[in-house]
Backbone as a ProteinNet text record, in pm:
[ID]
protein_1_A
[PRIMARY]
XXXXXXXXXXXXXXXXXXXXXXXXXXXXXXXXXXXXXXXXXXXXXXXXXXXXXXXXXXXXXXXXXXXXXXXXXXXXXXXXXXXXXXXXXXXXXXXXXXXXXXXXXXXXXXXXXXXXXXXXXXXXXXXXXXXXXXXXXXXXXXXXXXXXXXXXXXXXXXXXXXXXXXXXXXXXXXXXXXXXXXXXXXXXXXXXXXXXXXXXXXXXXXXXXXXXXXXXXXXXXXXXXXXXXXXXXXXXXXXXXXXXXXX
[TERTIARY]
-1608.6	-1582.1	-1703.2	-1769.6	-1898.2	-1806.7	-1942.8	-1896.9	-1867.2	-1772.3	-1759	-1850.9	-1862.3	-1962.8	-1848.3	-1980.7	-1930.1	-1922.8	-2005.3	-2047.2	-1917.8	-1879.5	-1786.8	-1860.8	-1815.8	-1838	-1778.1	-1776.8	-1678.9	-1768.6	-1661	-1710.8	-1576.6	-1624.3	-1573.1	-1413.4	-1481.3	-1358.2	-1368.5	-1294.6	-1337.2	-1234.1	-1193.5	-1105.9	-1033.6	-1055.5	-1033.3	-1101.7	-1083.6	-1193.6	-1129.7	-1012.8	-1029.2	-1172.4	-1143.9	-1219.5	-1408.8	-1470	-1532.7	-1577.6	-1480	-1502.8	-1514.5	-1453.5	-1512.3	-1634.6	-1649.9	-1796.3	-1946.3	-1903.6	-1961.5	-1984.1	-1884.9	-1882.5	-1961.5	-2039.4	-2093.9	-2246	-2264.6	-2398	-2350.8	-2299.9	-2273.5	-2259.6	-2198	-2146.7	-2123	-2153.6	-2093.1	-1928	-1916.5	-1795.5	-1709.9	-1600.9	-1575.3	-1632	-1682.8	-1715.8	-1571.4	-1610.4	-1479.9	-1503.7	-1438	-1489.1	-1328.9	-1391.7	-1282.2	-1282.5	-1186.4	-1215.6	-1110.6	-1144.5	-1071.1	-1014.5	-1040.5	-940.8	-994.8	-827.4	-865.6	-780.1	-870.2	-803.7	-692.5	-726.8	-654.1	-604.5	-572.6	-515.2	-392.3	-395.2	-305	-216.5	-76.7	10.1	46.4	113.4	159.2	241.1	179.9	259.3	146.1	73.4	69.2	120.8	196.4	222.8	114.4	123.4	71.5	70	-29.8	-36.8	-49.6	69.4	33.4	-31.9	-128.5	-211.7	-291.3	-262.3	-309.8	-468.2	-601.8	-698.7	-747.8	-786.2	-831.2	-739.1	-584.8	-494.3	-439.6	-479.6	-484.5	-584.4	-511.2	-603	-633.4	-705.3	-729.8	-873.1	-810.6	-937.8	-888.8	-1038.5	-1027.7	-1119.3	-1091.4	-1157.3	-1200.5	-1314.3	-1383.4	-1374.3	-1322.2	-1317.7	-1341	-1424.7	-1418.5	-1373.2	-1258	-1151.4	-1178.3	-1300.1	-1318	-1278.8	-1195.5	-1181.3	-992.2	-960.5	-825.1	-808.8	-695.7	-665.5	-623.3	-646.2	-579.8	-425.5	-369.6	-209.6	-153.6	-238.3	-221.5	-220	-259.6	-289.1	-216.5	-79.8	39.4	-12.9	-81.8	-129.1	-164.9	-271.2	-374.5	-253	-178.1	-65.4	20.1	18.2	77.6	26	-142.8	-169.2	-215.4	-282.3	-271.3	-170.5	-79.1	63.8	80.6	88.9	66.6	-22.3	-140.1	-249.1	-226.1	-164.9	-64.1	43.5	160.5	211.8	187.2	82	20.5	45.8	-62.4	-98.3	-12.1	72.2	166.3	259.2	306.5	395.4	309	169.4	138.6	157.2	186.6	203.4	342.5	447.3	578.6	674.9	801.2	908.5	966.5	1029	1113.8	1015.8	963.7	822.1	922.2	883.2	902	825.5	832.6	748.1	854.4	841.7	925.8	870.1	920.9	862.6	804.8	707.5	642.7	493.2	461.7	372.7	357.9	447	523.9	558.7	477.2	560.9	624.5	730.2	841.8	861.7	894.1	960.1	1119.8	1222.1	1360.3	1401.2	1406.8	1423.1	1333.4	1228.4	1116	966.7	907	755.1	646.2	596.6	476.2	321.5	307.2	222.2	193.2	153.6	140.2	-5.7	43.3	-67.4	-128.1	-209	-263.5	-374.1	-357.6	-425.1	-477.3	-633.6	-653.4	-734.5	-742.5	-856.6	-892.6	-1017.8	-1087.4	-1077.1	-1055.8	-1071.7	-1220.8	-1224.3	-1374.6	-1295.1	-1299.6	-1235.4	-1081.7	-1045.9	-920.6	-925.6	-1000	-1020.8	-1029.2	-968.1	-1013.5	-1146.1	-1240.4	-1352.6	-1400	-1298.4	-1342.7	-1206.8	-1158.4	-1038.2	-1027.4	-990	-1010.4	-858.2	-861.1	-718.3	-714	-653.3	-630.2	-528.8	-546.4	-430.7	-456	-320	-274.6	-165.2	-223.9	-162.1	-182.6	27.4	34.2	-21.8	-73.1	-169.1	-82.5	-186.4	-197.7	-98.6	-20.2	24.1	120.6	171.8	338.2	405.5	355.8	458.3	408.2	539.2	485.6	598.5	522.9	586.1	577.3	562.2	603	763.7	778.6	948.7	948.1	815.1	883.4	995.7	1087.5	1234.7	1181.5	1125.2	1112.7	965.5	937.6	748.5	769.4	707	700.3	525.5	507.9	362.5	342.3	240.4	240.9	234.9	196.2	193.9	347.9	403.4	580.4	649.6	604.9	682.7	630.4	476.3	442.2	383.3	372.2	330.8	160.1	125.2	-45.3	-118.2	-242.9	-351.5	-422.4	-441.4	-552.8	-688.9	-799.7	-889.2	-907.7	-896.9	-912.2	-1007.9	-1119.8	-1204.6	-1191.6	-1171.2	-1112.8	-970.3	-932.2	-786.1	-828.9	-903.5	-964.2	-1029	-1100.8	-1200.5	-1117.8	-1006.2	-887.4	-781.5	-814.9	-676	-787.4	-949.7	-1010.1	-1027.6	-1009.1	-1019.8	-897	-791.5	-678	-633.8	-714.4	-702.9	-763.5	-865.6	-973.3	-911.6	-816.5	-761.7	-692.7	-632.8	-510.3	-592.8	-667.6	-758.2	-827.3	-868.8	-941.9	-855.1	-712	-622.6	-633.4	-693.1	-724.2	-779.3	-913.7	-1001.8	-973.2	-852.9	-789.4	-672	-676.5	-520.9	-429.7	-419.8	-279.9	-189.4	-113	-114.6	77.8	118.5	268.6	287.7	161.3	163.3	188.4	94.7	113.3	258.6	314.4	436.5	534.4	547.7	654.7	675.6	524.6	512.9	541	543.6	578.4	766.1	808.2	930.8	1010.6	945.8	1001.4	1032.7	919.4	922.9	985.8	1031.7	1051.5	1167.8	1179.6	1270.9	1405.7	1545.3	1660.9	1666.8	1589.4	1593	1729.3	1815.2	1914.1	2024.7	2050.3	2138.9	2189.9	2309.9	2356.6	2353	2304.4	2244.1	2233.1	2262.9	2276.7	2145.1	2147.2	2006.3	2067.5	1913.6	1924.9	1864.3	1893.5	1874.4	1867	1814.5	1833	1945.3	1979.8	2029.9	2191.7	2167.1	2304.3	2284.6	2439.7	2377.2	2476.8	2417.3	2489.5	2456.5	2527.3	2533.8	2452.7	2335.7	2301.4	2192.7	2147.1	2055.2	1912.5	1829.9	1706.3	1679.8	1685.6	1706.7	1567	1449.7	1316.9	1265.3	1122.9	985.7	962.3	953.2	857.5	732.9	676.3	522.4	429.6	497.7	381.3	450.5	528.7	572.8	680.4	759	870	994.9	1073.2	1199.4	1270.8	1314.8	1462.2	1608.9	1685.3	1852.9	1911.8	2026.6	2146.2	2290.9	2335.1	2446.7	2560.5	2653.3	2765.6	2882.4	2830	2899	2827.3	2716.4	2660.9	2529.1	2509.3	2397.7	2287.9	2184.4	2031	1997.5	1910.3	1842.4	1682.8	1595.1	1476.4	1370.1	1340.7	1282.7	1121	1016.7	909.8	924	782.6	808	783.1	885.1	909.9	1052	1078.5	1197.2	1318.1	1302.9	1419.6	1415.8	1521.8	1501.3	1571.1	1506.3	1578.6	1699.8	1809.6	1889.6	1914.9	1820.6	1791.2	1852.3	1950.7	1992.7	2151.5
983.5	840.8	760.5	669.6	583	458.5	376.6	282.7	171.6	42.3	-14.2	-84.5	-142.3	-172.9	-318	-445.9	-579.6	-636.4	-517	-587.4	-562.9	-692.4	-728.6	-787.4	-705.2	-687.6	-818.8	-933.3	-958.2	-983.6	-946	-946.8	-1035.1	-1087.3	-1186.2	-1093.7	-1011.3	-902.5	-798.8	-706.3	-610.6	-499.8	-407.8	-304.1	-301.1	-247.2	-177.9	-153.8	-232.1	-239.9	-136.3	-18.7	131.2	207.4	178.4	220.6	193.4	42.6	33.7	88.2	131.5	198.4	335.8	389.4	554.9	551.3	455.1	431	453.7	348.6	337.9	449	524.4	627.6	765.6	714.7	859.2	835.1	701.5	640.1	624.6	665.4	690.7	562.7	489.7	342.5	353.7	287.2	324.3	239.3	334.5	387.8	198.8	118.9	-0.3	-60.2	-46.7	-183.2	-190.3	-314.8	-369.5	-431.9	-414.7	-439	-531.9	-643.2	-768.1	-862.3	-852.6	-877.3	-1028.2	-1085.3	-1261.2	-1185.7	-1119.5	-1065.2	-915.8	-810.3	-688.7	-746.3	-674.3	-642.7	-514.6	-412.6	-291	-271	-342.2	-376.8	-247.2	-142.2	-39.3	-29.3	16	30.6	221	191.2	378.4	374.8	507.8	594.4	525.5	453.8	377.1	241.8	208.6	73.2	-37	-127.9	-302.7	-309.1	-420.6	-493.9	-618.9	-714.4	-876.2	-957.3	-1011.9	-1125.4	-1226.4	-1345.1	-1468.4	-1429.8	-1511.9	-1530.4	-1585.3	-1529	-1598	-1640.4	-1626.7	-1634.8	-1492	-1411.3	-1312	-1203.4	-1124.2	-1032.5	-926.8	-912.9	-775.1	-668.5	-585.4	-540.7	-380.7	-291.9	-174.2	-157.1	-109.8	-35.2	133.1	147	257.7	317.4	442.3	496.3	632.6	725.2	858.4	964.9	960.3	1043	1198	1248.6	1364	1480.1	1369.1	1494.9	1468.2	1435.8	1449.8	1588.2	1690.7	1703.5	1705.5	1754.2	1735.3	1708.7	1803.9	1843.3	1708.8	1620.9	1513	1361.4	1338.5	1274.2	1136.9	1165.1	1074.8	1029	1011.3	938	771.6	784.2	635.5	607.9	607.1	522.2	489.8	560.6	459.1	392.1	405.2	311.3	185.1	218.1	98.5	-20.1	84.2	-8.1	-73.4	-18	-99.5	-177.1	-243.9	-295.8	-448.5	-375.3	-534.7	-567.1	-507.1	-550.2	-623.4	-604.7	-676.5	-809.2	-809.5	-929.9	-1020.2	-970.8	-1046.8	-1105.8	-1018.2	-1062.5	-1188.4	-1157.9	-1342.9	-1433.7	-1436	-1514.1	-1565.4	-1502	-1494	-1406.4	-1450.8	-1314.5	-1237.8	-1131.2	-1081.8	-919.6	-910.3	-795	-679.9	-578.1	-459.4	-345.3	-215.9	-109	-60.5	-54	-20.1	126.6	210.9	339.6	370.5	433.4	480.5	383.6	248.3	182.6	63.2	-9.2	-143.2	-206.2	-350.8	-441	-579.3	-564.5	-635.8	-776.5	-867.6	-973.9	-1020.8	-954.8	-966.8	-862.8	-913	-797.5	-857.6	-894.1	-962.3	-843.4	-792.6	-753.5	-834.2	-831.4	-899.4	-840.5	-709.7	-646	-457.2	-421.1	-324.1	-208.2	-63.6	-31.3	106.8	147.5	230.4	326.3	421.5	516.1	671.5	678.4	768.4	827.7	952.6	1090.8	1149.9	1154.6	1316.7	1391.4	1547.6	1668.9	1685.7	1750.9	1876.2	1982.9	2075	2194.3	2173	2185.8	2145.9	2002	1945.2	1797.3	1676.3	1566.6	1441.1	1435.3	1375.4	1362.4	1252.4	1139.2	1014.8	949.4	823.1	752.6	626.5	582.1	421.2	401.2	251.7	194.2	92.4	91.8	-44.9	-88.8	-248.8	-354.1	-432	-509.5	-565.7	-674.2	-787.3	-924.1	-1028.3	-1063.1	-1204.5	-1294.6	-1401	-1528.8	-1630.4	-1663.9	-1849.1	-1820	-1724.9	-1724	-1794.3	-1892.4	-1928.7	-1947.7	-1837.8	-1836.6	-1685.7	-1602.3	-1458.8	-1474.5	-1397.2	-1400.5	-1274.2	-1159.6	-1062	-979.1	-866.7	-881.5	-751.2	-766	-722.6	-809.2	-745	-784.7	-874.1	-824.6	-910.9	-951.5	-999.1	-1043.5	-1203.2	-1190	-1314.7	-1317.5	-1470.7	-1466.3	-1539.5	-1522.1	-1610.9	-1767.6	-1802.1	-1968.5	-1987.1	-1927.6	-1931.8	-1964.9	-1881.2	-1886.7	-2006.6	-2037	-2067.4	-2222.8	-2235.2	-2369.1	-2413.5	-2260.9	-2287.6	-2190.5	-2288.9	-2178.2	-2090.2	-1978.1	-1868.8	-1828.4	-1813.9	-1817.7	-1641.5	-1576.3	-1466.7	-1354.7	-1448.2	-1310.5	-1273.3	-1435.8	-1421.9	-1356.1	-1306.2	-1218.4	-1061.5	-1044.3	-930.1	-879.6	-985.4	-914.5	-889.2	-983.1	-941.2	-803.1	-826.6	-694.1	-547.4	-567.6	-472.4	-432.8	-529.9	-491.4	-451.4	-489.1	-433.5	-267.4	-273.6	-93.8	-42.2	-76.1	4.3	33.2	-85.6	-53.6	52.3	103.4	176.9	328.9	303.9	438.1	495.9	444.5	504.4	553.8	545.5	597.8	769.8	786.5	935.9	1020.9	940.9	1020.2	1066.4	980.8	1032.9	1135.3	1185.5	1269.5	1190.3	1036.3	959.9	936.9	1051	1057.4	1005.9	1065.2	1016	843.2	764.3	618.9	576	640.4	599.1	642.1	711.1	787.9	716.2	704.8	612.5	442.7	411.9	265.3	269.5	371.8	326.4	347.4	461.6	458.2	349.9	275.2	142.3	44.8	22.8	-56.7	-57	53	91.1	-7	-44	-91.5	-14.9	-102.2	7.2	102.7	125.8	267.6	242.7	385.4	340.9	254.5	208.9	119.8	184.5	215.6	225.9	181	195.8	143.2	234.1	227.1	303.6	321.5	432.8	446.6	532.2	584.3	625.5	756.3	855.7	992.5	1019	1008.8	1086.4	1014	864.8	772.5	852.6	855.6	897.8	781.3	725.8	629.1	722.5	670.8	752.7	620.3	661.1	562.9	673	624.3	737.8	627.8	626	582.8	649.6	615.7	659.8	721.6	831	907.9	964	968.7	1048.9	1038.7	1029.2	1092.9	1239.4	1275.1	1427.6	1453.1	1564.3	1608.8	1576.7	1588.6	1543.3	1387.6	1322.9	1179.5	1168.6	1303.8	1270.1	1190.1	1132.8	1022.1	1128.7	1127	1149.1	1100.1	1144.8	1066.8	1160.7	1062	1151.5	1068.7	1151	1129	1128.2	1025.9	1011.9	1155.8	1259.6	1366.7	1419.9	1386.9	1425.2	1545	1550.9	1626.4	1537.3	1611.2	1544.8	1602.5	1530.6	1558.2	1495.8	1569.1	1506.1	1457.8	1311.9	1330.3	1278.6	1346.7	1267.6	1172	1108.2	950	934.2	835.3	873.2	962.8	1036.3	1105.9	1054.4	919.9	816.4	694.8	612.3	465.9	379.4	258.4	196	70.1	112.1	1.1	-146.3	-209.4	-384.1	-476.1	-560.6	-644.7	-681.3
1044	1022.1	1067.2	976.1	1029.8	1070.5	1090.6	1123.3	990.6	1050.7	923.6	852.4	751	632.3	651.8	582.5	634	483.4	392.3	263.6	190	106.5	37	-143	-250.6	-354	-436.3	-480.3	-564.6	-707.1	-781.7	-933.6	-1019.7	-1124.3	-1150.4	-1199.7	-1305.1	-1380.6	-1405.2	-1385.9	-1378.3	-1422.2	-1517.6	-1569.7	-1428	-1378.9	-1218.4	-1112.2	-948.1	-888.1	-819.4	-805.7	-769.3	-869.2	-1000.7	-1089.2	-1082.9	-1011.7	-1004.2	-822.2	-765.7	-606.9	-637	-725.8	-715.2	-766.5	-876.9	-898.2	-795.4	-699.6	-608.1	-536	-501.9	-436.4	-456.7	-613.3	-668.8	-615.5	-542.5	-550.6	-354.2	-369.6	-128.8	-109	-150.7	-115.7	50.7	119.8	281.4	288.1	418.5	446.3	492.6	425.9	501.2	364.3	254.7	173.7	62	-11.8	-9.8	-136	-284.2	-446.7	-447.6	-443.4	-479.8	-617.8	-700.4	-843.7	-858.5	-947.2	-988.2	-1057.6	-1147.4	-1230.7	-1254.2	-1261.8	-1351.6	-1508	-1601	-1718.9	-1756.2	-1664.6	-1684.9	-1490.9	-1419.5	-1334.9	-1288.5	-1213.4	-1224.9	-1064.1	-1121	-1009.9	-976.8	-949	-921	-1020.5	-1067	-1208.7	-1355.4	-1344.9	-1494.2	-1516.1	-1410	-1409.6	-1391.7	-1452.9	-1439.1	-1339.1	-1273.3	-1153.7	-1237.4	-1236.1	-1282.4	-1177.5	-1221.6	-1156.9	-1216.2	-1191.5	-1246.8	-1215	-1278.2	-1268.4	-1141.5	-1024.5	-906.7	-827.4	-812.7	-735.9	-614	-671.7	-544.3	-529.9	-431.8	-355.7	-436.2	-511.2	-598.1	-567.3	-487.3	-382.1	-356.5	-359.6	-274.2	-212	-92.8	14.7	39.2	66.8	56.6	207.9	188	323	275.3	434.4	406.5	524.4	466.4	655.1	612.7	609.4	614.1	733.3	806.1	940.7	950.5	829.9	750.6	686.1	741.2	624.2	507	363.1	252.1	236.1	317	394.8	411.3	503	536.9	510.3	394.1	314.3	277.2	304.2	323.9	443.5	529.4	672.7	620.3	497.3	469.6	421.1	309.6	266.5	412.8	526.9	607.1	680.5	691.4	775.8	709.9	601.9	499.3	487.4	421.1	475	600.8	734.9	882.6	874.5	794.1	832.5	724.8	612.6	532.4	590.5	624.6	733.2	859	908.8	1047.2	1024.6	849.4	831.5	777.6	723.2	661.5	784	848.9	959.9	1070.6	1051.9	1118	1063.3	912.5	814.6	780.9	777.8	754.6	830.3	829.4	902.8	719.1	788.1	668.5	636	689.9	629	626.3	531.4	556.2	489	486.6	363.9	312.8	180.6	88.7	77	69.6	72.5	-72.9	-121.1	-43.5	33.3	-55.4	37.4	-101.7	-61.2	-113.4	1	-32.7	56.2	88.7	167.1	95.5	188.5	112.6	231	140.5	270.5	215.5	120.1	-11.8	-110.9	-228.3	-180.1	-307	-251.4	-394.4	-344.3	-356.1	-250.1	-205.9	-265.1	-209.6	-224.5	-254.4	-334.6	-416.4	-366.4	-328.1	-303.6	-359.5	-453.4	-498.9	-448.4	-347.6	-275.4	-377.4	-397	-508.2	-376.1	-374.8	-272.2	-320.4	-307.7	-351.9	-236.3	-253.5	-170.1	-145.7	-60.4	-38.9	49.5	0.8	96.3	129.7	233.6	294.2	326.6	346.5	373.9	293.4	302.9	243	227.6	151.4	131.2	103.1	41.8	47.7	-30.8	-11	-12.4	-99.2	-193.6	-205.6	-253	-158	-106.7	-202	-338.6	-428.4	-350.4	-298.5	-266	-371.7	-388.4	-510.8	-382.6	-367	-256.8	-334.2	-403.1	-413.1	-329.5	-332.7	-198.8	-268.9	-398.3	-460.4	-563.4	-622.3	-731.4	-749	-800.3	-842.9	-908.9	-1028.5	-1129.4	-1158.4	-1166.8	-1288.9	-1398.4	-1500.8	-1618.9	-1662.3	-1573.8	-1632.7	-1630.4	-1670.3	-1600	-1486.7	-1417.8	-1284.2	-1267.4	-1140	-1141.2	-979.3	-902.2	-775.5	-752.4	-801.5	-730.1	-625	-542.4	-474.7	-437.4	-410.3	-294.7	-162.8	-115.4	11.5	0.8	-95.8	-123.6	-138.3	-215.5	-274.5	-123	-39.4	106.2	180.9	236.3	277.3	262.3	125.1	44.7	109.3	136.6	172.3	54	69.8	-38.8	82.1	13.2	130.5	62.4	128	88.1	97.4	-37.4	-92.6	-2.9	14.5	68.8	159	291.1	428.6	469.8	368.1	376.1	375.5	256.2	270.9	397.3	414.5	515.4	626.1	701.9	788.9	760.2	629	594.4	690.3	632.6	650.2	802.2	849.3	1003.4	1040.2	967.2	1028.1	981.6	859.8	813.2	877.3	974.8	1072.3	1190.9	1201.5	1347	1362.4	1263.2	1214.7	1202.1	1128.5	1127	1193.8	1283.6	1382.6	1467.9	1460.3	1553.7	1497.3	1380.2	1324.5	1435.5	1496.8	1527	1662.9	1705.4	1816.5	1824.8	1673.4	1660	1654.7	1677.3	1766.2	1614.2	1577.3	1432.2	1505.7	1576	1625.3	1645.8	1677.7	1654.5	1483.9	1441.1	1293.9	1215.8	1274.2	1155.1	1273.7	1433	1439.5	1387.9	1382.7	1333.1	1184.3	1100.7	987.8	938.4	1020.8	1025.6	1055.5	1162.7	1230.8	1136.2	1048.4	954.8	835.5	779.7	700.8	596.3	487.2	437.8	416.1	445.7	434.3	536.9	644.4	733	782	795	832.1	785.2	705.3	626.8	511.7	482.7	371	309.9	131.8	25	-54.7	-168.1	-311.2	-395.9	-445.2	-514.1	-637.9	-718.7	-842.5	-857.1	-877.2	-950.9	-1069.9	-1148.2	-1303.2	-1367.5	-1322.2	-1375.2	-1294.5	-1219.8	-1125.8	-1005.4	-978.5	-857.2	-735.6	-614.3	-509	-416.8	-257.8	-157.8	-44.9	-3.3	138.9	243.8	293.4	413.7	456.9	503.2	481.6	624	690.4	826.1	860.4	792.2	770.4	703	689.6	645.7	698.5	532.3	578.6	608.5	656.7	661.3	521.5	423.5	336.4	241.7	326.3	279.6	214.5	198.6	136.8	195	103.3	172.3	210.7	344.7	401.5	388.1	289.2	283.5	319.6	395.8	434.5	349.8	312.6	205.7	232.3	227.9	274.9	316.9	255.4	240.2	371.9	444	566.8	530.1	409.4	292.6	331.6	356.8	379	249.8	167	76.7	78.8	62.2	16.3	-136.5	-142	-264.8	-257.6	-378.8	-367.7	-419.1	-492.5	-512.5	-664.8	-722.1	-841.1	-891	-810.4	-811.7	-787.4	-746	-689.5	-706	-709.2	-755.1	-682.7	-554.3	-487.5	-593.5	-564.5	-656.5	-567.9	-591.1	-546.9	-610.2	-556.8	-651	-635
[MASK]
+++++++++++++++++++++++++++++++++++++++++++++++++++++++++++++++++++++++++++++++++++++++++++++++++++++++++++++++++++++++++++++++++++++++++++++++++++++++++++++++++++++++++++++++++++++++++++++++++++++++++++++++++++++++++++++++++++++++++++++++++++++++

């Protein structure tokens, strides 16, 4: 792990600024810089999904990191500290925060912010990381049919100045990460359990268009959800394999 990089990229538009960070990465971009776009055109969520965003109203940014003393195994770690490090920030900002598993985040039962974690390997190890965040700020209106989008202006009735968010989010993903180099890997997986949206609460979800009632009891070793099922059945699923029913 170097030290962090202060330089911050912004480009007006850009397909994808994950897309323009692996870029970077073929050219040793250092470790901490930060590709912040007004707009993507091809803007991506987990699975192939959209990221909607107005022109210059939010945070459309990734961060370059290289946790080479990660292993591959481990990998589910940056989606949670990532997650802890939008969380931080959000919670100085507003109450209601939570992580929607697997690294969604929520205020109440509205999403806020969206996060896209791509790794390359080398050996058994991570080799280099880039963290797409996707943070409603200025937005106040969407028109797509996501079912819950909210932003921080919507709550707050303030404008935020885009880069100065970034550059805070970035110190707060550092804080979080460097807890790596200490092993202090039991801080990171109890702080994200803590947070967790639904932990513990009975609430109904979706299977293969099957709905059931269970509660969220665990995270696994490589990030899978923990339910326990009214029948007292733990089951585990990855992500994608399940569907929180909101609403």
């Amino acid at each position: 792990m170097s030290g962090k990089a202060k330089n911050i990229i912004v480009v007006n538009e850009v397909e994808s600024t994950n897309n323009y960070a692996n870029q970077l990465i073929l050219s040793n971009a250092v470790e901490g810089t930060v590709v912040l776009a007004q707009y993507q055109s091809k803007g991506r969520g987990q699975i192939g999904n959209r990221w909607e965003s107005e022109a210059g109203k939010n945070m459309l940014a990734s961060i370059i990191l290289y946790p080479n003393t990660l292993s591959a195994a481990k990998q589910f770690t940056i989606a949670k500290f990532v997650s802890l490090a939008l969380a931080d920030f959000l919670r100085n900002e507003i109450d209601g925060i939570s992580i929607k598993w697997p690294n969604d985040i929520y205020v109440g039962n509205k999403k806020i912010a969206g996060i896209l974690i791509e790794n390359s390997i080398k050996g058994s190890n991570l080799f280099a990381s880039v963290l797409g965040i996707g943070l409603n700020l200025n937005q106040e209106y969407f028109l797509s049919d996501a079912p819950n989008p909210i932003s921080l202006k919507q709550i707050t009735g303030k404008n935020y100045k885009i880069e100065s968010v970034a550059s805070e989010i970035r110190e707060l993903i550092f804080y979080w990460y460097k807890k790596i180099e200490t092993n202090n890997f039991a801080e990171i997986d109890s702080a994200y359990f803590s947070q967790l949206f639904r932990k513990r609460e009975w609430k109904m979800y979706s299977k293969e268009e099957t709905l059931f009632e269970a509660k969220i009891i665990g995270i696994g070793e490589f990030g899978q959800l923990q339910l326990e099922k009214r029948d007292g059945t733990v089951e585990e699923f990855m992500f994608k394999e399940l569907e929180f029913v909101i609403g």
